[in-house]
C-alpha positions as CSV (number, residue, x, y, z in Angstrom):
1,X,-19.1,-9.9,-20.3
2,X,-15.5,-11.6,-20.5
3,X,-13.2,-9.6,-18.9
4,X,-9.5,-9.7,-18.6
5,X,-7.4,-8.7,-15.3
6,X,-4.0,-7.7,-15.2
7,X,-2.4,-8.7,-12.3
8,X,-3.0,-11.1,-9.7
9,X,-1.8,-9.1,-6.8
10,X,-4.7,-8.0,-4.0
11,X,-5.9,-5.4,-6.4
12,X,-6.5,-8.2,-9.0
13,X,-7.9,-10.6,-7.1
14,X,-10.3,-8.5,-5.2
15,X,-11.0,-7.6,-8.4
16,X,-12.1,-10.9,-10.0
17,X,-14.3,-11.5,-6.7
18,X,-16.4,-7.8,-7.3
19,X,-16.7,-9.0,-11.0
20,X,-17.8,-12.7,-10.5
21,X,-20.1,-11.2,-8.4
22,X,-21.8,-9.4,-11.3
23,X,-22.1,-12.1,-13.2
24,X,-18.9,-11.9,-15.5
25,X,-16.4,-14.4,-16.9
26,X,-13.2,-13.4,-15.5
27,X,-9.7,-13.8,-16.7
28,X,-6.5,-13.1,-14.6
29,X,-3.0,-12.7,-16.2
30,X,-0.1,-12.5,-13.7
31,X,3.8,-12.6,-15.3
32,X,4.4,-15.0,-11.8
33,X,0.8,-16.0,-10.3
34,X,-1.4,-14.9,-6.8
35,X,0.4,-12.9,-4.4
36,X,4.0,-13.0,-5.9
37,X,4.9,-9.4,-5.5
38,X,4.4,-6.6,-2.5
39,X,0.8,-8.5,-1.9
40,X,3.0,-11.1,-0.1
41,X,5.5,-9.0,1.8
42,X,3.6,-6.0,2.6
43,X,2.8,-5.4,6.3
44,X,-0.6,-6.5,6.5
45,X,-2.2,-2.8,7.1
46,X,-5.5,-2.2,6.6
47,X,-4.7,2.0,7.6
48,X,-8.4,3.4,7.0
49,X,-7.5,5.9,9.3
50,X,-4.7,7.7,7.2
51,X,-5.6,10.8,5.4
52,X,-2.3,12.3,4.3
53,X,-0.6,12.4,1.1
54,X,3.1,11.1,0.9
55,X,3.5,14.9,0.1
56,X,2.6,16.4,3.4
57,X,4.1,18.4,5.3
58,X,4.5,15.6,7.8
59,X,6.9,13.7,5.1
60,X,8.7,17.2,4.5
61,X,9.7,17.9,8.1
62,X,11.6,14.5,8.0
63,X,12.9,14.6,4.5
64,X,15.9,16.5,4.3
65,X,17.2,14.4,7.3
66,X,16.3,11.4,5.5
67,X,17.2,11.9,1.9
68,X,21.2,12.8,3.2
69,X,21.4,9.1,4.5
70,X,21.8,6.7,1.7
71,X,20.4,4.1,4.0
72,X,18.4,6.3,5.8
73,X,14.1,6.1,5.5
74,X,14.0,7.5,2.0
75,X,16.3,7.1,-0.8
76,X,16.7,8.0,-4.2
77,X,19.6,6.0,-6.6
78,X,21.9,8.1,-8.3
79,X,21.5,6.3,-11.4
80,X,17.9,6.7,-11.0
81,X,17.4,10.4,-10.4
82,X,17.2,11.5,-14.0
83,X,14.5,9.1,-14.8
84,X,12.9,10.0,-11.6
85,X,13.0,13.8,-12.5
86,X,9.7,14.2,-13.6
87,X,8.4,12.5,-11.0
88,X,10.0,14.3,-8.4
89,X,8.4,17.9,-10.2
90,X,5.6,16.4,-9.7
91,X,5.8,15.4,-6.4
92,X,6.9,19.0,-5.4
93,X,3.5,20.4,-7.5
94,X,1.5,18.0,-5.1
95,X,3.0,19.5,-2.0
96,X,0.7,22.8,-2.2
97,X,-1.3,23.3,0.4
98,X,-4.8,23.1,-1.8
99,X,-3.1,20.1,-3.5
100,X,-2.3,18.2,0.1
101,X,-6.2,19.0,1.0
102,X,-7.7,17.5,-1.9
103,X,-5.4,14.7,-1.8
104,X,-6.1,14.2,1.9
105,X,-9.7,14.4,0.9
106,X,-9.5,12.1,-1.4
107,X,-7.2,9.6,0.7
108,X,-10.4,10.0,3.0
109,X,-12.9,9.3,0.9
110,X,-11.1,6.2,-0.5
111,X,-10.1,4.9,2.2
112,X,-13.1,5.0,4.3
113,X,-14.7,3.1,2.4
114,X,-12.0,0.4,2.5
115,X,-12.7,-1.8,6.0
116,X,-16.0,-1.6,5.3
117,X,-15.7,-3.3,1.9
118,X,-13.5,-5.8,3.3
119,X,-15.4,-6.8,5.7
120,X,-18.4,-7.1,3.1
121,X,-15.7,-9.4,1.1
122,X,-14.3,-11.5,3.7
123,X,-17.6,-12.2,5.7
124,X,-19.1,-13.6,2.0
125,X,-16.5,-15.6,1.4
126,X,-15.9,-17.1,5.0
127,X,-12.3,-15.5,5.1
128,X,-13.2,-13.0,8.0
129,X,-10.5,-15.2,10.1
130,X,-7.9,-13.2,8.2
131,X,-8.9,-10.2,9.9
132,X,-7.6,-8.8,13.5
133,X,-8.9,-6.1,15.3
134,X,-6.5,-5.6,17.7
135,X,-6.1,-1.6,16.6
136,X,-3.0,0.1,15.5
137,X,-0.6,2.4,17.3
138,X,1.9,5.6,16.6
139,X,4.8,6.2,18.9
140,X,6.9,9.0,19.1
141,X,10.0,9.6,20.4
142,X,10.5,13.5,19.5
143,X,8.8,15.8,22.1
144,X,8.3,18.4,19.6
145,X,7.1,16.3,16.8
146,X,4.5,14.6,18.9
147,X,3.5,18.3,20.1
148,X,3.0,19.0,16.1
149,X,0.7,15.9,15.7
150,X,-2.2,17.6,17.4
151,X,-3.7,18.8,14.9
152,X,-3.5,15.7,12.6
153,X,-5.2,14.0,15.4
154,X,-7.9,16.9,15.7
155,X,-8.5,16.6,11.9
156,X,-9.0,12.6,12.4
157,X,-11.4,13.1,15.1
158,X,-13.4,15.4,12.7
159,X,-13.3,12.8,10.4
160,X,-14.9,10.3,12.7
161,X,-11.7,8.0,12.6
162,X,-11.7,7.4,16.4
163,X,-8.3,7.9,17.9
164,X,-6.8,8.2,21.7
165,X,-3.8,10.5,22.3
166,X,-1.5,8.6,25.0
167,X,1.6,9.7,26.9
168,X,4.3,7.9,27.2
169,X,2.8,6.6,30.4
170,X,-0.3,5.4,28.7
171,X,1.9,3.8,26.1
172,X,3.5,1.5,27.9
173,X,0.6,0.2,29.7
174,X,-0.6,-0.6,26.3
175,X,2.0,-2.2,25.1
176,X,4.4,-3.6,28.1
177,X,7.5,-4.4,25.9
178,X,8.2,-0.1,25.5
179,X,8.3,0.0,29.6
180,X,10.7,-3.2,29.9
181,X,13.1,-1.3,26.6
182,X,12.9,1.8,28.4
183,X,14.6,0.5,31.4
184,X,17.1,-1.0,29.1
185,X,17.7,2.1,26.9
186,X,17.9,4.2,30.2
187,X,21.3,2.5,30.8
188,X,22.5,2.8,27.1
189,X,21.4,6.6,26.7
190,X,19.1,5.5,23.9
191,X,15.5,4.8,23.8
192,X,12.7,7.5,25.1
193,X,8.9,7.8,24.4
194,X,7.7,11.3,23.9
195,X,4.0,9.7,23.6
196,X,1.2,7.9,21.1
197,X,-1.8,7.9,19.2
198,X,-4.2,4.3,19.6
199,X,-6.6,3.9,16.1
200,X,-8.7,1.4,18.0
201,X,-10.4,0.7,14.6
202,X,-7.4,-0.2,12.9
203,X,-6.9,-3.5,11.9
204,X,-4.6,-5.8,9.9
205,X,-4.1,-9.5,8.6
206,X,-3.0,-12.9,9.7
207,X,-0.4,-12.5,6.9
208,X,-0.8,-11.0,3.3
209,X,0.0,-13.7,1.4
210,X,-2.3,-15.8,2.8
211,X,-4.7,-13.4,2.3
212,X,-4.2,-13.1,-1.2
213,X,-3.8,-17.1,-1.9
214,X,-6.9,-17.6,-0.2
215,X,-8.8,-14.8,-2.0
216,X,-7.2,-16.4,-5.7
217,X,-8.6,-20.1,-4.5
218,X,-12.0,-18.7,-3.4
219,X,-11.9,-17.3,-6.9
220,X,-11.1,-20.0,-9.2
221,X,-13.8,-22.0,-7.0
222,X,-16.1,-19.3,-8.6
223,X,-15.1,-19.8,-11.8
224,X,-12.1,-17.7,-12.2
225,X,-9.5,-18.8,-14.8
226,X,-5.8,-17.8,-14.1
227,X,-2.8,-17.7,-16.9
228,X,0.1,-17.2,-15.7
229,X,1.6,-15.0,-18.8
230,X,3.3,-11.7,-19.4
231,X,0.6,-9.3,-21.0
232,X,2.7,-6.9,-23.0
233,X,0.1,-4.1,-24.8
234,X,-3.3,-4.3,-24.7
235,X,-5.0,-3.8,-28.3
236,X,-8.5,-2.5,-28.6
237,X,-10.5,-3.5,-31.8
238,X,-14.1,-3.9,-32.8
239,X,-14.7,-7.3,-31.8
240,X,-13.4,-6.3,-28.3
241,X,-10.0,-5.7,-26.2
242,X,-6.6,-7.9,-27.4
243,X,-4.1,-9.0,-24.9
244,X,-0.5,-9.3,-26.4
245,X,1.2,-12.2,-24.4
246,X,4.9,-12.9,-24.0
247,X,5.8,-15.0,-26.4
248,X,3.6,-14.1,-29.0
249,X,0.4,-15.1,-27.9
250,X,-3.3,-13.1,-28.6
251,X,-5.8,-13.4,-25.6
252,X,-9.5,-11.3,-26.2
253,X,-11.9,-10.0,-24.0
254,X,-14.7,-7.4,-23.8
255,X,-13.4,-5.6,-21.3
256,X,-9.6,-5.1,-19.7
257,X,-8.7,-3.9,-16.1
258,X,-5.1,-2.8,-15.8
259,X,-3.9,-4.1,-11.7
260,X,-0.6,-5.0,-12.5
261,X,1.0,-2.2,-9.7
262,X,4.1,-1.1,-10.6
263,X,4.2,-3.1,-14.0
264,X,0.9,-1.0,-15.0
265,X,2.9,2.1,-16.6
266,X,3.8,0.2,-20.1
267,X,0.9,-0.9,-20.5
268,X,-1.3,2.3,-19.6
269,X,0.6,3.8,-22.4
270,X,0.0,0.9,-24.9
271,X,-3.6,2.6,-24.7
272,X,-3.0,6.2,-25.0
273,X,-2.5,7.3,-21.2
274,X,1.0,8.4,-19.8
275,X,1.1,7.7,-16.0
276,X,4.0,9.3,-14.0
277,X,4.1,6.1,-12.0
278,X,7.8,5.2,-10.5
279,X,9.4,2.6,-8.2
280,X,9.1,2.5,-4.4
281,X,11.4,0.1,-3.4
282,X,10.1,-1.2,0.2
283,X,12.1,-3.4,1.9
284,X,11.3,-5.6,5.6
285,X,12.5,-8.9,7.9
286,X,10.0,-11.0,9.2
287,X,11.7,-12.8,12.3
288,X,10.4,-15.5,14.7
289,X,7.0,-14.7,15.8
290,X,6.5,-13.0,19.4
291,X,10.3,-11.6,19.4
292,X,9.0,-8.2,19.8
293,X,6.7,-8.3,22.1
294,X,4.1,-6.0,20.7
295,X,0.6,-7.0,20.5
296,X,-0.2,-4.8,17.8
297,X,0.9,-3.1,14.3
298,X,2.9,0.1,15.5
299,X,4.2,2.9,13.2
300,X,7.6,4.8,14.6
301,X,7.0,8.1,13.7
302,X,10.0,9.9,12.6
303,X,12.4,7.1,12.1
304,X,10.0,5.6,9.0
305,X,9.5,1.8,9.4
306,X,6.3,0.0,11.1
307,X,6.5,-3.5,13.2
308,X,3.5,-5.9,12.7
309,X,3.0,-9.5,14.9
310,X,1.8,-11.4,11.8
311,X,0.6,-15.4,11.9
312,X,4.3,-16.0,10.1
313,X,6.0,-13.8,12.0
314,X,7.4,-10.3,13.9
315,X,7.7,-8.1,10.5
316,X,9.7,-5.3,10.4
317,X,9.3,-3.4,7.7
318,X,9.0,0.2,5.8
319,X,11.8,2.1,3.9
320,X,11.6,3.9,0.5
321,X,14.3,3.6,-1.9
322,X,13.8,4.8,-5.8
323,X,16.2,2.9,-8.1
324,X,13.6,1.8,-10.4
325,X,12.8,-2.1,-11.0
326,X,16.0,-3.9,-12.0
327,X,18.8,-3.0,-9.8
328,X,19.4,-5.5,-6.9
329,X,18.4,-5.2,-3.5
330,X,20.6,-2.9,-1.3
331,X,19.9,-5.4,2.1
332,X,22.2,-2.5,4.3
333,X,18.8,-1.0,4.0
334,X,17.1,-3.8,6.4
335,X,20.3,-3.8,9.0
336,X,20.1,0.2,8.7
337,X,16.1,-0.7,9.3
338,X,17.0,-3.1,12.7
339,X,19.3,-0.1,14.0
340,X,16.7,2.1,13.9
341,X,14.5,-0.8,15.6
342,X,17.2,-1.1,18.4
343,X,17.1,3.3,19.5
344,X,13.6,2.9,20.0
345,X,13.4,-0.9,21.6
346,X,17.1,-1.1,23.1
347,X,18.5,-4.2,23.8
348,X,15.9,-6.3,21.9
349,X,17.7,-9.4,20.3
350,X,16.0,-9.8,16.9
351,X,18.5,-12.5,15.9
352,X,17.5,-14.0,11.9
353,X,15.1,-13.6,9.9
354,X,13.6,-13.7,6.0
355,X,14.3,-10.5,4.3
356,X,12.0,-8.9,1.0
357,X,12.6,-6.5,-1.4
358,X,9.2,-5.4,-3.1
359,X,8.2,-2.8,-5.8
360,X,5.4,-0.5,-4.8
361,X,3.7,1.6,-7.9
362,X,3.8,5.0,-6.3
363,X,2.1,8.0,-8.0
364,X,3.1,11.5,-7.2
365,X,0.2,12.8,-5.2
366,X,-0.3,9.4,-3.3
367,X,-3.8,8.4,-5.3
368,X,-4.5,5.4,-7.4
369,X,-5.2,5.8,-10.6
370,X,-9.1,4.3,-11.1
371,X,-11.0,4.6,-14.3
372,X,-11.3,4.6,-17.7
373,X,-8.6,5.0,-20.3
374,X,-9.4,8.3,-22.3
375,X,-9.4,7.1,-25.6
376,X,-10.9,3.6,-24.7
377,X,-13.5,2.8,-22.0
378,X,-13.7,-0.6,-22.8
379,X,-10.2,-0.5,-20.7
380,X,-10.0,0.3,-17.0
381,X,-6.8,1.6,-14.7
382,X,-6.9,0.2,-11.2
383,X,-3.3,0.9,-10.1
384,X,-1.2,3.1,-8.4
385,X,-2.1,2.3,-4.5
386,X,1.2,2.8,-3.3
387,X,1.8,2.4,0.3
388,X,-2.6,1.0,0.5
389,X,-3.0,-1.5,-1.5
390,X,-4.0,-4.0,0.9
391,X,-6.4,-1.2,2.5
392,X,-7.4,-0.1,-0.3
393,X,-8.4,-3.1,-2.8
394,X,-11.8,-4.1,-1.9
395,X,-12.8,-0.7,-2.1
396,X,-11.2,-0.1,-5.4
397,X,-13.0,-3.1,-6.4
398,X,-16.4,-1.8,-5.8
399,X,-15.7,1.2,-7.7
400,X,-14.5,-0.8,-10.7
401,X,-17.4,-3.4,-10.8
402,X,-19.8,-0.4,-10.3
403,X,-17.8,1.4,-13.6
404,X,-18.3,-1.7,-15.9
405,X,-21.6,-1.8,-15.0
406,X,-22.8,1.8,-15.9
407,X,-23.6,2.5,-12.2
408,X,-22.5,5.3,-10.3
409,X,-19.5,4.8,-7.9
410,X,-20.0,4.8,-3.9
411,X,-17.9,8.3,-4.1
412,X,-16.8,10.5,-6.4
413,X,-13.9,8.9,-8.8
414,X,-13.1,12.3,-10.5
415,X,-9.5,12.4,-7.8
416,X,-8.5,9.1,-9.1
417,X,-9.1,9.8,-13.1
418,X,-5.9,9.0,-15.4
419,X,-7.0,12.5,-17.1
420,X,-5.6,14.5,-14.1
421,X,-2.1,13.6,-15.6
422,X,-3.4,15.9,-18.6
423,X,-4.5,14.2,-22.0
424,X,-2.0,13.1,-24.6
């Protein structure tokens, strides 16, 4: 078949590759091209081992503290709030405690499929240089918090996602730089490791937009053809699936893949389906490579931003801010970011950098929307990923090749079905 994909972020591309692969023609519409958008400033993550929804109580012990701070971890816009009502209802409805544990299943399921798949993907393609296995690490620096973590580190041993508890002690063996800050903060009266959790099996990228260049090259050198064009509605008919353009412009196809992240809501609802997809706002700094020492991607738990040594450079990056997709960066977010760096590495001197502003497409109970359209099959949602689409885009790719084709998926898709929202 011919098949058009929206997007040429890592969903889309990862797409094109599971589809060549079955023999289709593929087309890929981006509004700016490969890797313009959070594919390129994301913090190179591949977090198989997560299992929690953003509405966990995890995020809800943190949240009041954070939400108070307009520059603080997570944000909402006054101007945005009444469009992000809804949203936020629905976010709250997620939080239940049989909604968390089918989320979390779910997450599971999704995302343990997703290393696997990319390292299926990268080996074929000779690209498995992107990938380093150098693990990833939580830190804590509240006592009690890191107390409360037992038993998400119980539930990911179950799992069979291996993990090490450390102590502080352990810690800084691991990674030097947190014993060399803790003599500095011990001067200051700031700084303090309460302990950490080592996923050995996580792993990450040499940078994502490299990642997601290389993967749009290795696909045009398959035969993939890439326009770059706004697609404005999608238009089902007999003779097969219409592509509005900006501009005026008609494109066809036989089938149609919706990847465009956080661009994806208009046109789900050009087909029928109503998506409560918002705005996650992420922003990060990537300075010189090697200024923070770390060996490692490292999530600070509690304070809401990661740190990853990427081939480009130390990124620093996290944050949450809804204001929707057209007001201008707020870049006190990244300074409020770096202070946050500085109580748990004291004294580091991070000096300039390159700062990003990106658009996540974040859905209320943290799961992609993957599947069909309800009133047209010919038409398939992959969007949604939030905070894991880099971990989660091979996989999703699988799932979506196998739909096209009539095959079964590798795991249930039922979680990740638009008609969850409720039909229209």
């Amino acid at each position: 078949m011919r098949i058009a994909v929206v997007g040429a972020g890592i969903i889309g591309v990862a797409l094109a590759h599971a589809l060549l692969d079955e023999g289709h023609e593929v087309d890929l519409y981006d509004r700016e091209g490969p890797a313009a958008g959070a594919s390129a400033g994301n913090a190179g993550w591949i977090a198989h081992m997560d299992i929690l929804p953003l509405a966990s109580p995890k995020a809800w012990a943190h949240m009041p503290r954070w939400v108070v701070d307009p520059l603080g971890p997570l944000s909402i816009s006054p101007r945005h709030l009444p469009r992000l009502a809804p949203w936020l209802l629905r976010f709250v409805a997620a939080s239940r405690p049989d909604r968390i544990a089918a989320g979390s299943r779910a997450i599971h399921a999704l995302n343990a499929l997703s290393l696997p798949a990319w390292e299926r993907r990268l080996d074929g393609l000779g690209l498995s240089h992107h990938l380093r296995r150098t693990g990833i690490l939580s830190v804590w620096t509240d006592r009690s918090a890191f107390a409360a973590a037992d038993g998400l580190l119980r539930r990911q041993s179950e799992l069979g996602i291996a993990v090490e508890r450390l102590d502080a002690a352990g810690v800084r063996a691991l990674e030097p730089v947190f014993a060399s800050r803790a003599a500095t903060g011990a001067t200051t009266g700031t700084g303090g490791l309460a302990g950490g959790a080592l996923y050995p099996t996580g792993a990450h990228v040499g940078d994502p937009r490299a990642l997601t260049e290389a993967l749009a090259d290795a696909a045009r050198g398959r035969g993939l053809r890439l326009t770059t064009a706004t697609v404005t509605a999608l238009e089902p008919g007999e003779g097969g699936i219409g592509l509005r353009l900006s501009g005026g412009g008609l494109a066809t196809a036989d089938r149609a893949v919706i990847a465009c992240g956080a661009w994806a809501k208009r046109l789900a609802a050009s087909v029928g389906d109503h998506v409560p997809l918002d705005t996650e706002r992420g922003y990060n700094i990537t300075v010189a490579r090697g200024t923070l020492g770390l060996t490692r991607p490292v999530m600070y738990e509690g304070h809401g931003f990661v740190t990853t040594p990427l081939d480009s450079g130390d990124r620093i990056g996290g944050s949450v801010e809804f204001a929707g997709l057209d007001a201008p960066p707020n870049w006190a977010r990244v300074d409020a970011m770096l202070g946050r760096l500085a109580r748990v590495l004291p004294g580091l001197a991070v000096g300039e950098g390159t700062r990003w502003m990106g658009f996540r497409p974040s859905i209320p109970d943290s799961l992609p929307v993957i599947g069909p359209a309800v009133r047209e099959p010919r038409i398939i949602h992959a969007f949604g990923h939030g905070h894991y689409g880099l971990t989660q885009a091979a996989a999703t790719a699988d799932l979506v090749a196998a739909m096209l084709a009539g095959r079964a998926p590798a795991i249930d898709a039922a979680p990740y079905a638009v008609t969850r929202f409720g039909r229209r």
